[in-house]
C-alpha positions, 0 to 999 in steps of 0.5 A, a space after each residue: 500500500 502506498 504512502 498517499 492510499 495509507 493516508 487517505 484510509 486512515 485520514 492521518 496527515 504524513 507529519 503523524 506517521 512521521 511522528 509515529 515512526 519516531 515515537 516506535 525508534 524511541 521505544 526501541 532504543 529505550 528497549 534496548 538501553 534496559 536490556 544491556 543494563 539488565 545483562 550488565 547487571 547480571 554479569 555483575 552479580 554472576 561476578 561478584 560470588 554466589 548466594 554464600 556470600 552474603 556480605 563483606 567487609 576488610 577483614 573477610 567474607 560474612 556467610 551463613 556459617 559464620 564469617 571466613 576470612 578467604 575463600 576455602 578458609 574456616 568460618 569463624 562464629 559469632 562468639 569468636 570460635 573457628 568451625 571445622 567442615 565437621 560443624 564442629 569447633 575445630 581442633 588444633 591437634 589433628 591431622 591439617 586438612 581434616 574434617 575436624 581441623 581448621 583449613 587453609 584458604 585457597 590463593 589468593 591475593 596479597 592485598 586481599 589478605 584482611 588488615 587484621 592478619 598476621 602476614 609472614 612471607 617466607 623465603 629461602 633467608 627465612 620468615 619476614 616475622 621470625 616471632 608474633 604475639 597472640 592471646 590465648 583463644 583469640 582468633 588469630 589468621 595466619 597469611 604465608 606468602 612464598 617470597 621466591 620461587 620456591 614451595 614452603 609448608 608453615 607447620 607447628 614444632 608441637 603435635 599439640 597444634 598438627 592442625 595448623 599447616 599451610 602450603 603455598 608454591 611459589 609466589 603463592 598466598 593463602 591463610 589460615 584462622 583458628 582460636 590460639 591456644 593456652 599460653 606459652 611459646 610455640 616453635 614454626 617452621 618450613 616443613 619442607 626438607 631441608 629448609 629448617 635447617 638453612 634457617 626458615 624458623 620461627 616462633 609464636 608466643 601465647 599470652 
């Protein structure tokens, strides 16, 4: 149908198809502009974690276990106990890694480590910190850092704290929290052969 045949059945002049052509080019673009907000928008929720992580904040991730510091580490309750993957309160003289033990976190980033850890980075000189002070049955979060391109195990000297153990490969960080024990003065060092004994020792004091 032509233009003058559309306009002499519908009795619209041009200047309306006109203005109604446009009004339909408007439409379609706003159309268009909240489709790419809503894909923005759920490419940043997708991004930003699943429903675990309820809320965040510099010292760690809130989830409905607890609060973690890091991805893969232990939640700590909100009376300040470290909880194992056995929903139990972790224990320091196991087997690292377990069910009952406190666990170390994946990697992750230097600067993502919260403000409120005690970060040690370790290379074949030794621990940046060969020494830190905690409290008894505070919750303490251990960071290591491998400082070279070498592979370093922090492991306790005591079977009384087995559980706490964390490999990192080379320049590599992960951490992890667990509640201090009772107080007196606890050996670390690397468990990997051989580098205790070039010097990669430490020592943590309980108050």
């Amino acid at each position: 149908m032509s233009y003058h045949n559309h306009i002499k059945k519908t009795g619209k002049t041009v200047s309306d198809i006109i203005y109604e052509i446009m009004n339909y080019k408007v439409k379609a673009i706003y159309a268009a502009v909240i489709i790419v907000i809503a894909v923005v928008a759920a490419v940043i929720v997708f991004r930003g974690g699943s429903g675990l992580n309820l809320g965040s904040s510099q010292d760690g991730l809130q989830t409905p276990q607890g609060k973690v510091a890091a991805p893969g580490a232990s939640p700590v309750s909100a009376s300040g106990q470290v909880i194992a993957p056995s929903g139990q309160i972790a224990k320091l003289d196991v087997q690292p890694g377990s069910s009952q033990a406190p666990q170390e976190s994946n990697p992750i980033s230097i600067k993502d480590v919260p403000a409120s850890a005690i970060k040690l980075t370790i290379t074949s000189s030794g621990w940046s910190s060969s020494s830190f002070t905690v409290k008894s049955g505070a919750t303490v979060t251990i960071s290591v850092t491998s400082g070279d391109r070498q592979t370093h195990l922090f492991a306790m000297d005591s079977p009384s704290l087995s559980a706490l153990a964390v490999g990192v490969g080379p320049d590599e960080t992960r951490l992890i929290t667990f509640n201090a024990p009772r107080a007196g003065t606890y050996g670390f060092h690397c468990g990997v052969p051989g580098h205790a004994a070039r010097g990669e020792v430490g020592k943590m004091i309980v108050e």
